[in-house]
CHARMM internal coordinates of N, CA and C (Angstrom, degrees):
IC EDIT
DIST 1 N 1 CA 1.4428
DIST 1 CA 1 C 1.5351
ANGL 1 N 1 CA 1 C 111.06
DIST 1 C 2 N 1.5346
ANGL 1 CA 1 C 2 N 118.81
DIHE 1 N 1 CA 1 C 2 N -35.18
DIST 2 N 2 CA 1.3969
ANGL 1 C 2 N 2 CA 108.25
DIHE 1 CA 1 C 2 N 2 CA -167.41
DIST 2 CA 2 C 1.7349
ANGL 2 N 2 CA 2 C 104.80
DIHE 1 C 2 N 2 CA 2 C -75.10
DIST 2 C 3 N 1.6489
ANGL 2 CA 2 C 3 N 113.99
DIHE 2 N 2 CA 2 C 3 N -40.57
DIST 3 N 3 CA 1.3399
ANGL 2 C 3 N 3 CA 98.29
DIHE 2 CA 2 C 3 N 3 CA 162.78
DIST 3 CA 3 C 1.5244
ANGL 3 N 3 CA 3 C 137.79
DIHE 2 C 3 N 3 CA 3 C -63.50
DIST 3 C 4 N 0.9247
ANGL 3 CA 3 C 4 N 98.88
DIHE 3 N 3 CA 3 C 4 N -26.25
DIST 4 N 4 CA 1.9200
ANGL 3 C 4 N 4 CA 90.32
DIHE 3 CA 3 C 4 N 4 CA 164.52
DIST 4 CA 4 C 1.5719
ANGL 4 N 4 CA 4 C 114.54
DIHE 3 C 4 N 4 CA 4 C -86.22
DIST 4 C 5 N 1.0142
ANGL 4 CA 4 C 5 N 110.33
DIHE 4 N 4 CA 4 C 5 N -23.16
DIST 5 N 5 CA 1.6183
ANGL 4 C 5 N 5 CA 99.47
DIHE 4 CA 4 C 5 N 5 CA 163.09
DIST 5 CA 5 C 1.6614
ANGL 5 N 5 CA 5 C 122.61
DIHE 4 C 5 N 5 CA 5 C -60.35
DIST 5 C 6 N 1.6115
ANGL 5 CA 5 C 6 N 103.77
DIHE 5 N 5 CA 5 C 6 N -54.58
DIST 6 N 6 CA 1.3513
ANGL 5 C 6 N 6 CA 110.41
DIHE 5 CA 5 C 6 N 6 CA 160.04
DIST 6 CA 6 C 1.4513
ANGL 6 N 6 CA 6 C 124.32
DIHE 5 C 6 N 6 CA 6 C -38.31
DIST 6 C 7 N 1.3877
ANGL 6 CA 6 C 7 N 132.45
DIHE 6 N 6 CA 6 C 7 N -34.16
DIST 7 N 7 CA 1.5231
ANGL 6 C 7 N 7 CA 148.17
DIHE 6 CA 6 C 7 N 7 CA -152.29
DIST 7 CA 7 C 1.6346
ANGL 7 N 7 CA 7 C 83.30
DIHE 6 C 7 N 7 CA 7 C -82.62
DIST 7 C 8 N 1.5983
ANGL 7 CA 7 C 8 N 99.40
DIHE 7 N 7 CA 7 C 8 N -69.87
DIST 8 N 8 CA 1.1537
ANGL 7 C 8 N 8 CA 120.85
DIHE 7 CA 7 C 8 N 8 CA -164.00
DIST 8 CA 8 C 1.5808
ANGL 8 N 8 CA 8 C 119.86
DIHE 7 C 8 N 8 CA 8 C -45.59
DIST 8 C 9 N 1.8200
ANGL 8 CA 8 C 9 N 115.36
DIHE 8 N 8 CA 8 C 9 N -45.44
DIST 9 N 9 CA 1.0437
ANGL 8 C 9 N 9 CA 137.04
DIHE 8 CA 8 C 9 N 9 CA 169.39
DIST 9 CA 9 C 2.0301
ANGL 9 N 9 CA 9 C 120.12
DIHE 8 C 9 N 9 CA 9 C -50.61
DIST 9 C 10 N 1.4578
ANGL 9 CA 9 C 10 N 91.79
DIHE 9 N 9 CA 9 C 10 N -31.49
DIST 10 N 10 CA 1.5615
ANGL 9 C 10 N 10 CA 100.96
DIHE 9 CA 9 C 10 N 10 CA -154.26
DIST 10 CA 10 C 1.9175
ANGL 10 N 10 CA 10 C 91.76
DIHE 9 C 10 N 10 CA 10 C -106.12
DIST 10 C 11 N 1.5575
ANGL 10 CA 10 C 11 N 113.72
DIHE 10 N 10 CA 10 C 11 N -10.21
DIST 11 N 11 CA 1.5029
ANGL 10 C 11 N 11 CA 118.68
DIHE 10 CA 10 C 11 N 11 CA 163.53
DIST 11 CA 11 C 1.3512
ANGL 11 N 11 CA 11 C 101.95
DIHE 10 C 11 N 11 CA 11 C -81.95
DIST 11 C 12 N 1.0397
ANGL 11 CA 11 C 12 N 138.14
DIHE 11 N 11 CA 11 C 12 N 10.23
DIST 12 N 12 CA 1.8962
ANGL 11 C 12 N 12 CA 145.09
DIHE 11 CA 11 C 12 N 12 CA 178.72
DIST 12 CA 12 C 1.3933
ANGL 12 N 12 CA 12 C 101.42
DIHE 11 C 12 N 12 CA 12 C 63.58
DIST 12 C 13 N 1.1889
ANGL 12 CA 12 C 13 N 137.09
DIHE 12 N 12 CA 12 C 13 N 41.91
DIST 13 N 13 CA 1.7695
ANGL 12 C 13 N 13 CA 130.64
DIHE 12 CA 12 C 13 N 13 CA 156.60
DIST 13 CA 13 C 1.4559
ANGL 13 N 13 CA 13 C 98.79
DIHE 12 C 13 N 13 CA 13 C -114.05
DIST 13 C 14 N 1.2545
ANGL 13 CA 13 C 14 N 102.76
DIHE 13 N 13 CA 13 C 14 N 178.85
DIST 14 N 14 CA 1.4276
ANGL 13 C 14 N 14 CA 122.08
DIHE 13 CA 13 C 14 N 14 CA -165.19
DIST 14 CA 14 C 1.4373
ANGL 14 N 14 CA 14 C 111.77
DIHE 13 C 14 N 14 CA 14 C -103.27
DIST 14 C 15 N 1.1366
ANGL 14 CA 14 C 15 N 158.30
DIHE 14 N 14 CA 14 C 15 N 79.87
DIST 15 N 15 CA 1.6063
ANGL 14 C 15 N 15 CA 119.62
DIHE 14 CA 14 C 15 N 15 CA -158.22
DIST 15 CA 15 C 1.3628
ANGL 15 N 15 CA 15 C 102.07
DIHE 14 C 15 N 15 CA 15 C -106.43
DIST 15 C 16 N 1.3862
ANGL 15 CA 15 C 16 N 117.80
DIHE 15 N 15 CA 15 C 16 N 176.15
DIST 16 N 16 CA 1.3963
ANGL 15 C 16 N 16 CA 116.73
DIHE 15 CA 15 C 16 N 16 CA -160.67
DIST 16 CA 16 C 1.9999
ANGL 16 N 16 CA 16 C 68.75
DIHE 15 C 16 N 16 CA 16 C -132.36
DIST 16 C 17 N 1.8741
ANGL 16 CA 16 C 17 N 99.65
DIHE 16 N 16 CA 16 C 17 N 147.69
DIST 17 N 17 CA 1.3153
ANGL 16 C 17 N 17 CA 118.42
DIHE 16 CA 16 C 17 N 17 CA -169.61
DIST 17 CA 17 C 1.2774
ANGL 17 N 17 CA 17 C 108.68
DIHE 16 C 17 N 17 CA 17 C -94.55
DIST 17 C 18 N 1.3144
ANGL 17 CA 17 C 18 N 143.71
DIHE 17 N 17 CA 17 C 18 N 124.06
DIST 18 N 18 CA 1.7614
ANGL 17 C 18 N 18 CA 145.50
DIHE 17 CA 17 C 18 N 18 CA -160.72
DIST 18 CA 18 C 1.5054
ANGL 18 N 18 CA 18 C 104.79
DIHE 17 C 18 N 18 CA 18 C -128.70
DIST 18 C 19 N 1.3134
ANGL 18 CA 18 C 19 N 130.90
DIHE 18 N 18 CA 18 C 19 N 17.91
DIST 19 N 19 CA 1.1163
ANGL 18 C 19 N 19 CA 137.80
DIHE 18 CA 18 C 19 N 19 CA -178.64
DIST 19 CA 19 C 1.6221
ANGL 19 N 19 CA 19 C 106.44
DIHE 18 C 19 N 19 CA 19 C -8.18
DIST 19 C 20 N 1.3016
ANGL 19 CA 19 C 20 N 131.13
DIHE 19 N 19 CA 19 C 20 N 133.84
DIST 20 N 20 CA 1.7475
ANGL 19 C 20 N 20 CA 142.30
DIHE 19 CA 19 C 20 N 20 CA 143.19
DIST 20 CA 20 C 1.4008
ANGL 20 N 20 CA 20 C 111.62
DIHE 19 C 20 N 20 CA 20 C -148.01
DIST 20 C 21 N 1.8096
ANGL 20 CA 20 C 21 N 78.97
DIHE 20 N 20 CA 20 C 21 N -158.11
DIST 21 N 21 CA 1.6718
ANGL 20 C 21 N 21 CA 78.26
DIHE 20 CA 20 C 21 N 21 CA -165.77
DIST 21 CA 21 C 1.7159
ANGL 21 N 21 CA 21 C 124.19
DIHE 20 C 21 N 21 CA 21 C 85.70
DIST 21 C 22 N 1.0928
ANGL 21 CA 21 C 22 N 130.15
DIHE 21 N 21 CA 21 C 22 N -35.99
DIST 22 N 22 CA 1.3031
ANGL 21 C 22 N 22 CA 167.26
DIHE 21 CA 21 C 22 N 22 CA -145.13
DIST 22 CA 22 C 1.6470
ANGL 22 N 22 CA 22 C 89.73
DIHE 21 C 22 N 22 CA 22 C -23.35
DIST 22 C 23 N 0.9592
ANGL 22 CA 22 C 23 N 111.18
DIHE 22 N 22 CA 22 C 23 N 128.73
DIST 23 N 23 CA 1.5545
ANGL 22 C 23 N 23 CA 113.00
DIHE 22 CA 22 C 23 N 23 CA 164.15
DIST 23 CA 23 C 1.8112
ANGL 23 N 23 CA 23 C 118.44
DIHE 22 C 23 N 23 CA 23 C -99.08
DIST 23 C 24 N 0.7802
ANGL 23 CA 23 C 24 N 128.16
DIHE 23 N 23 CA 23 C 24 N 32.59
DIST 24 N 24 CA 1.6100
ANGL 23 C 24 N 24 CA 130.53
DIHE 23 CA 23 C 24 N 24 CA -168.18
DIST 24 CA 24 C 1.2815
ANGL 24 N 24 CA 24 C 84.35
DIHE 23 C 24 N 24 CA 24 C -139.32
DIST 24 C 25 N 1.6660
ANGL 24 CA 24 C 25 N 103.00
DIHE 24 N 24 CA 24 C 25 N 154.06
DIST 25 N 25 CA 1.6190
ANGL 24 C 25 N 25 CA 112.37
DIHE 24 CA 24 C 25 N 25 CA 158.45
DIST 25 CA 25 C 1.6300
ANGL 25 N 25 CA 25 C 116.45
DIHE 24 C 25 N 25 CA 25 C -137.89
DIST 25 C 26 N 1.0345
ANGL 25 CA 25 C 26 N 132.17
DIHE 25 N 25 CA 25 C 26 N -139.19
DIST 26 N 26 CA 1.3371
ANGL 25 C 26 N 26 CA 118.99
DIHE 25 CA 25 C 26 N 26 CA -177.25
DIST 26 CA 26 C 1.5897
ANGL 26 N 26 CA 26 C 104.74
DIHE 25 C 26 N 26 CA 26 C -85.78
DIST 26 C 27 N 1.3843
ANGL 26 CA 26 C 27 N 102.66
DIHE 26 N 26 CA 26 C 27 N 168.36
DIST 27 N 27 CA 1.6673
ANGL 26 C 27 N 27 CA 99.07
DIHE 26 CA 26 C 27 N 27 CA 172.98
DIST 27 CA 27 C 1.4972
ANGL 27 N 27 CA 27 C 108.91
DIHE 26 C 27 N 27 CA 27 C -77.34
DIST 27 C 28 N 1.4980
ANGL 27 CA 27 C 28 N 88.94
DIHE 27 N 27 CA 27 C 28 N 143.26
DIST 28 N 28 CA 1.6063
ANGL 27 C 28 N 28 CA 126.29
DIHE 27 CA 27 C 28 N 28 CA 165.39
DIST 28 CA 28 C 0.6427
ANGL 28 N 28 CA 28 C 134.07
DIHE 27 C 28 N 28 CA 28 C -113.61
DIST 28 C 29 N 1.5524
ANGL 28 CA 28 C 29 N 110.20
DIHE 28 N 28 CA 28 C 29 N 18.02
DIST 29 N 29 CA 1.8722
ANGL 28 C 29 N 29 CA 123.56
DIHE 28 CA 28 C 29 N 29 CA -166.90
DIST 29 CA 29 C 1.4833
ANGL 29 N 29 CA 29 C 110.39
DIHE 28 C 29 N 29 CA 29 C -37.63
DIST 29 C 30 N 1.4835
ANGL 29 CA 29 C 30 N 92.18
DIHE 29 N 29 CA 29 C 30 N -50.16
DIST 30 N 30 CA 2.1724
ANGL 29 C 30 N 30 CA 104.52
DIHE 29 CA 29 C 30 N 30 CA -169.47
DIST 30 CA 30 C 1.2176
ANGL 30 N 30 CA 30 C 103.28
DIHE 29 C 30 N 30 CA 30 C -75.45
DIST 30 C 31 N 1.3682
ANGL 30 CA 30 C 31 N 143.75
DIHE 30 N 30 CA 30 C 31 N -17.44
DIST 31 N 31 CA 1.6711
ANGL 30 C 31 N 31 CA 126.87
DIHE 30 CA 30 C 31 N 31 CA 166.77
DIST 31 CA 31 C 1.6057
ANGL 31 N 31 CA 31 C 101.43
DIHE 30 C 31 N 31 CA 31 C -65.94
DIST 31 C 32 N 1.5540
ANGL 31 CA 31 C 32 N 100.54
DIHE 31 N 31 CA 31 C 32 N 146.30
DIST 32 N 32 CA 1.3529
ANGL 31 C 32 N 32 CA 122.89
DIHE 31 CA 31 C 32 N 32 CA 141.50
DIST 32 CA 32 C 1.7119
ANGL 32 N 32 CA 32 C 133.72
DIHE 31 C 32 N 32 CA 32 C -28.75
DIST 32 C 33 N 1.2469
ANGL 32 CA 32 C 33 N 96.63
DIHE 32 N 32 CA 32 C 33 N -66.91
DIST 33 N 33 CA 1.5845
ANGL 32 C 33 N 33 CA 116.04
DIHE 32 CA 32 C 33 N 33 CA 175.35
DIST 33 CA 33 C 1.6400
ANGL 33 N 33 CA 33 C 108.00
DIHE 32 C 33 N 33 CA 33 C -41.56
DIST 33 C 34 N 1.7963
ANGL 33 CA 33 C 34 N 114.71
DIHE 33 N 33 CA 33 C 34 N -52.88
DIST 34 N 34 CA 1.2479
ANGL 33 C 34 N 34 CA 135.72
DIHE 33 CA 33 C 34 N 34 CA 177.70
DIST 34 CA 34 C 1.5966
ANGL 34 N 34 CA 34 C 104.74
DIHE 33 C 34 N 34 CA 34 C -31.44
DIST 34 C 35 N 1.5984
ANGL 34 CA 34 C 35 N 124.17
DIHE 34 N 34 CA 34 C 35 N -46.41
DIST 35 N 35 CA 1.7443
ANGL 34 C 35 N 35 CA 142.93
DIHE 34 CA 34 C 35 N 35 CA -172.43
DIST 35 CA 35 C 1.0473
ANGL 35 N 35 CA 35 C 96.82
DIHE 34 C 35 N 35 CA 35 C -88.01
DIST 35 C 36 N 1.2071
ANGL 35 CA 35 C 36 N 145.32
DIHE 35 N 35 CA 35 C 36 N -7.34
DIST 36 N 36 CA 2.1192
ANGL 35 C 36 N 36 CA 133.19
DIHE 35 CA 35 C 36 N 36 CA -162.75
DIST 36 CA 36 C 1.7936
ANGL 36 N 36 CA 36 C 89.28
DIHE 35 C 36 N 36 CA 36 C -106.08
DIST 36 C 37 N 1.0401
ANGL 36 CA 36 C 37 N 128.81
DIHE 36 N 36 CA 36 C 37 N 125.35
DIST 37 N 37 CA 1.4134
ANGL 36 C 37 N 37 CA 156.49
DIHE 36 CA 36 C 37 N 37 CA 145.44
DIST 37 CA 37 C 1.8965
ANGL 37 N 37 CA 37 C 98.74
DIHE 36 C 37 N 37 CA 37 C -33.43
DIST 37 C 38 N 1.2872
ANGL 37 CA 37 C 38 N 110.85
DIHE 37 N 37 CA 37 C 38 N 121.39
DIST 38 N 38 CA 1.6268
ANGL 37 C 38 N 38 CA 107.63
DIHE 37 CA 37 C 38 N 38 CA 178.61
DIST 38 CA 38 C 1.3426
ANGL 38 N 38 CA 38 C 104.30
DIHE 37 C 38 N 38 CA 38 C -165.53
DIST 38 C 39 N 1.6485
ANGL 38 CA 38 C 39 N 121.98
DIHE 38 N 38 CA 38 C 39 N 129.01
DIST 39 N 39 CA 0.9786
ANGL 38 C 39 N 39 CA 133.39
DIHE 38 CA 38 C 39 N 39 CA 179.80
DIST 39 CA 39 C 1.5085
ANGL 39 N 39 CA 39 C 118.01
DIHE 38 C 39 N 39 CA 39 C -25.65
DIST 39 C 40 N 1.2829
ANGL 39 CA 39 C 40 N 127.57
DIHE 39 N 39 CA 39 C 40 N -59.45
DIST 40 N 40 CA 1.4365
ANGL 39 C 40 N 40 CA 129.35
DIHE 39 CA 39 C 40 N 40 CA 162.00
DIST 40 CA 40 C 1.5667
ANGL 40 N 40 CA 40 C 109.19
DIHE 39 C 40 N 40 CA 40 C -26.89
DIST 40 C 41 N 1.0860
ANGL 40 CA 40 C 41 N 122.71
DIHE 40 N 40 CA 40 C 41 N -49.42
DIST 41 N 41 CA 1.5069
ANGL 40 C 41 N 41 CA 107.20
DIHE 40 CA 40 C 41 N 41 CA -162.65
DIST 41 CA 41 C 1.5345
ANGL 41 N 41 CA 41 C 102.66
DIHE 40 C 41 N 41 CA 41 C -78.65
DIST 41 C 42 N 1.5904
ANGL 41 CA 41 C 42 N 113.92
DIHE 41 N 41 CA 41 C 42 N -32.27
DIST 42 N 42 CA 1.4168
ANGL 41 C 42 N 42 CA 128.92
DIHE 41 CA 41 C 42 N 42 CA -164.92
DIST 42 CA 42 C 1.5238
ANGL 42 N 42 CA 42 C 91.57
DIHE 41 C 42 N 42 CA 42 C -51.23
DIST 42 C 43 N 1.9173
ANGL 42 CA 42 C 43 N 99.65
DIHE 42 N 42 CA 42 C 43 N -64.32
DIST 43 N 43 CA 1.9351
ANGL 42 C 43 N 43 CA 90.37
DIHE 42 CA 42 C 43 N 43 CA -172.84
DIST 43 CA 43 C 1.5279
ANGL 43 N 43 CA 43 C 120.29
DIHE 42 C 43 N 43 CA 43 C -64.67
DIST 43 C 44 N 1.4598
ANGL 43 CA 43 C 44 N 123.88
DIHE 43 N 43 CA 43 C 44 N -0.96
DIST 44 N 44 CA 1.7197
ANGL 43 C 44 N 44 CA 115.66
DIHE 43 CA 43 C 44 N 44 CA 179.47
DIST 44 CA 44 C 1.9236
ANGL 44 N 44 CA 44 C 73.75
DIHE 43 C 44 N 44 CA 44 C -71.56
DIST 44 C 45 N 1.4538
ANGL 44 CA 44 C 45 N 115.73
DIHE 44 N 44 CA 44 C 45 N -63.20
DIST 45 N 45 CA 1.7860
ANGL 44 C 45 N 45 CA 98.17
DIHE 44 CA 44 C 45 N 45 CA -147.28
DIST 45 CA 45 C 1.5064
ANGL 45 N 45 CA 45 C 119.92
DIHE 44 C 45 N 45 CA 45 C -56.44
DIST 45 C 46 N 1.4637
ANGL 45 CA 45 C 46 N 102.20
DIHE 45 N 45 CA 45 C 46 N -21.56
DIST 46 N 46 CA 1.5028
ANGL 45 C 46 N 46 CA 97.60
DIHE 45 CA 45 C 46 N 46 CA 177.02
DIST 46 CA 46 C 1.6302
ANGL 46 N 46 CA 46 C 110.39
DIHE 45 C 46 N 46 CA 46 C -75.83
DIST 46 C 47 N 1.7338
ANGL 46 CA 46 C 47 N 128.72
DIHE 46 N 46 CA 46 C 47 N -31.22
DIST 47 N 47 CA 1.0254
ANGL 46 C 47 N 47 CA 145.96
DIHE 46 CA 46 C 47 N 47 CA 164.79
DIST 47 CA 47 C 2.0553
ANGL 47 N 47 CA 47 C 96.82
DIHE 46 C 47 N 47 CA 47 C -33.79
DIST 47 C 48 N 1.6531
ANGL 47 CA 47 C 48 N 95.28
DIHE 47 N 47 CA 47 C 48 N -50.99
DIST 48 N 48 CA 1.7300
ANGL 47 C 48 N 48 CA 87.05
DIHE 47 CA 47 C 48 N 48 CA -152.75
DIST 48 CA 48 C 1.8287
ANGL 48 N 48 CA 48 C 93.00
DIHE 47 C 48 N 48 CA 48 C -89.02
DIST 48 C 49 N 1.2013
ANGL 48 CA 48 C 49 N 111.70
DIHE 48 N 48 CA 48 C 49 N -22.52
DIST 49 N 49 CA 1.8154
ANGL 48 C 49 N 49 CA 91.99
DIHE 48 CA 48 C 49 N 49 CA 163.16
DIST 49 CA 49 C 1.4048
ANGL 49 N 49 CA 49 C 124.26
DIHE 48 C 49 N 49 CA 49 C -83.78
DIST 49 C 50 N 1.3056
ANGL 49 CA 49 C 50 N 132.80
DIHE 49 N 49 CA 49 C 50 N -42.83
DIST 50 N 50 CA 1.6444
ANGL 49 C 50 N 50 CA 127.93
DIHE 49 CA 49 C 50 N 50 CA 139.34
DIST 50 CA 50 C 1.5077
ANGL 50 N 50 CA 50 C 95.74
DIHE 49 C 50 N 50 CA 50 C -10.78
DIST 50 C 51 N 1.1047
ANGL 50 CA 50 C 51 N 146.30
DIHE 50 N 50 CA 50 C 51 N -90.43
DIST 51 N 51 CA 1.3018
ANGL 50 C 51 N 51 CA 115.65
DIHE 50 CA 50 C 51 N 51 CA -142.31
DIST 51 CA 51 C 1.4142
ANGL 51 N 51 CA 51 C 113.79
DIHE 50 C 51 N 51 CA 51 C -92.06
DIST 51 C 52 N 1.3901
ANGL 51 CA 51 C 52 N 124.36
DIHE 51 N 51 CA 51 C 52 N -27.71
DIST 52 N 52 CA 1.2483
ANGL 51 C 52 N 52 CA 129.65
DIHE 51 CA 51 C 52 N 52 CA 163.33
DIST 52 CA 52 C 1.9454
ANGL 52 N 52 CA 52 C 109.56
DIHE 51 C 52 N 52 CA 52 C -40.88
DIST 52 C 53 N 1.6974
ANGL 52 CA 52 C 53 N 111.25
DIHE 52 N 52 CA 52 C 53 N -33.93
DIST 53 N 53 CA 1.3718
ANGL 52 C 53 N 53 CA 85.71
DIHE 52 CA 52 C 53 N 53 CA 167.32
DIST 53 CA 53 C 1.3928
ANGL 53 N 53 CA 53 C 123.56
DIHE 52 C 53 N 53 CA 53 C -95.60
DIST 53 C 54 N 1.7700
ANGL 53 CA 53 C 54 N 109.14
DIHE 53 N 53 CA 53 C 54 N -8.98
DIST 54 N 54 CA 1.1544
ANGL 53 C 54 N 54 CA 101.26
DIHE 53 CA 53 C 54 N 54 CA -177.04
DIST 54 CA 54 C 2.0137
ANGL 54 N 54 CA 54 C 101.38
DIHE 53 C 54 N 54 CA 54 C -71.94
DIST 54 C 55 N 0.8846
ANGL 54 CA 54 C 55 N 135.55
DIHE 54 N 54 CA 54 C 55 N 8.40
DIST 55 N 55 CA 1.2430
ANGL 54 C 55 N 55 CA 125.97
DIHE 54 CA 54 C 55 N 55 CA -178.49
DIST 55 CA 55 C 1.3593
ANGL 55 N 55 CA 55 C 126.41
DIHE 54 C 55 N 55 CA 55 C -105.37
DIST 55 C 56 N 2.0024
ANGL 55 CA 55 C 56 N 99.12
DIHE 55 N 55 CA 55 C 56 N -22.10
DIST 56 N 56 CA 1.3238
ANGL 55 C 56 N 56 CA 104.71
DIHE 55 CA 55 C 56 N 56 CA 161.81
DIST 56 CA 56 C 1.8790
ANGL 56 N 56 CA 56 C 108.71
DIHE 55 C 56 N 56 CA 56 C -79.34
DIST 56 C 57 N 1.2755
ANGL 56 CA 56 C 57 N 133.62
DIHE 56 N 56 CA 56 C 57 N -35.69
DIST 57 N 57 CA 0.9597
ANGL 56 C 57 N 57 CA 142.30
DIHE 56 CA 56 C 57 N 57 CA 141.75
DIST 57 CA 57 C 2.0417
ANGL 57 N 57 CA 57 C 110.02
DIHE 56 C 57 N 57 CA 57 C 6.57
DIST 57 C 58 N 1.7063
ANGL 57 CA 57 C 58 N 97.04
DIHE 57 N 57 CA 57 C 58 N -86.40
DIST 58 N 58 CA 1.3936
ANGL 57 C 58 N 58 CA 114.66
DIHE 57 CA 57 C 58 N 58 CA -163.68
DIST 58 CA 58 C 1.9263
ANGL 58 N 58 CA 58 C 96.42
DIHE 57 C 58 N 58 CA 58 C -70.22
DIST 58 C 59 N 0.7705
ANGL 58 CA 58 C 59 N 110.04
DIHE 58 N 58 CA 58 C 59 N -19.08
DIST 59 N 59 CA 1.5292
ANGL 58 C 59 N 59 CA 103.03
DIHE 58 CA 58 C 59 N 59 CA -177.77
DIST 59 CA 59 C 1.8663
ANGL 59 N 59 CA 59 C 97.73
DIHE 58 C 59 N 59 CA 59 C -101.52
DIST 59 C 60 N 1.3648
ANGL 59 CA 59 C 60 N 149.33
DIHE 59 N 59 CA 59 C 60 N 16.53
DIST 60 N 60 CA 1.2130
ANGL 59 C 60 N 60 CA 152.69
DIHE 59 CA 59 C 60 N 60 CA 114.10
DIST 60 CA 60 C 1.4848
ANGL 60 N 60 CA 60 C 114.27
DIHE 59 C 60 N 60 CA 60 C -56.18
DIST 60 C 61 N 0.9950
ANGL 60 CA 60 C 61 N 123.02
DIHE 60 N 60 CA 60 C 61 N -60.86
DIST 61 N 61 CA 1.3512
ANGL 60 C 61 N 61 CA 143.01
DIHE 60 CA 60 C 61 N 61 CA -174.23
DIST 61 CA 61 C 1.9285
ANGL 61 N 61 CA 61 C 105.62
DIHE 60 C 61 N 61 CA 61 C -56.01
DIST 61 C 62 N 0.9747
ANGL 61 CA 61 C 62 N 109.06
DIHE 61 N 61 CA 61 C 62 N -34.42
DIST 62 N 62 CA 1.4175
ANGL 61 C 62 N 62 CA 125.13
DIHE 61 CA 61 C 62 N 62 CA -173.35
DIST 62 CA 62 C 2.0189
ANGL 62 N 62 CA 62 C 116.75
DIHE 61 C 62 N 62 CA 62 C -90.32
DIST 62 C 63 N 1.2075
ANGL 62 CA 62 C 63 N 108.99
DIHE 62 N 62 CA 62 C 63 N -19.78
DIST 63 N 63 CA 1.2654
ANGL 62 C 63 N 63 CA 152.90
DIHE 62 CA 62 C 63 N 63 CA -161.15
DIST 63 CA 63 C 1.6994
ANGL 63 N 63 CA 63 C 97.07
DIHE 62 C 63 N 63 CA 63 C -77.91
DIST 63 C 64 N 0.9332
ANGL 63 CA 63 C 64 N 108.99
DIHE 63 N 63 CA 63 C 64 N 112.49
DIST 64 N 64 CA 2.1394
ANGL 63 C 64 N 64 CA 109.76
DIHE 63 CA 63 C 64 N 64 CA 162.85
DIST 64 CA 64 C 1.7993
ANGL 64 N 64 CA 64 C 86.99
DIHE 63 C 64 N 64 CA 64 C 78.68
END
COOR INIT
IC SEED 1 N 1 CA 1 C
IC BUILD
């Protein structure tokens, strides 16, 4: 969300943020399952560096 807001921001509109989809759910700290390594979590982290570079990305791109 923060990079398409940014996109959105730096095309001169305003956008208002509607977040879904939501990939998180409540805590599970105290399950077991919560500690076991599982593809699901693998793609949220690649999910959260994917955009972490697409954001260093738009702020190069934006640059000079």
């Amino acid at each position: 969300m923060p990079r398409s807001m940014r996109h959105f921001r730096q095309a001169g509109l305003k956008p208002l943020a509607a977040p879904t989809h939501y990939l998180t759910q409540p805590d599970q700290a105290g399950q077991l399952r919560h500690w076991v390594p599982s593809a699901t979590h693998l793609r949220k982290s690649e999910r959260a560096l994917y955009e972490a570079l697409g954001l260093l990305a738009v702020g190069w791109e934006h640059e000079g």
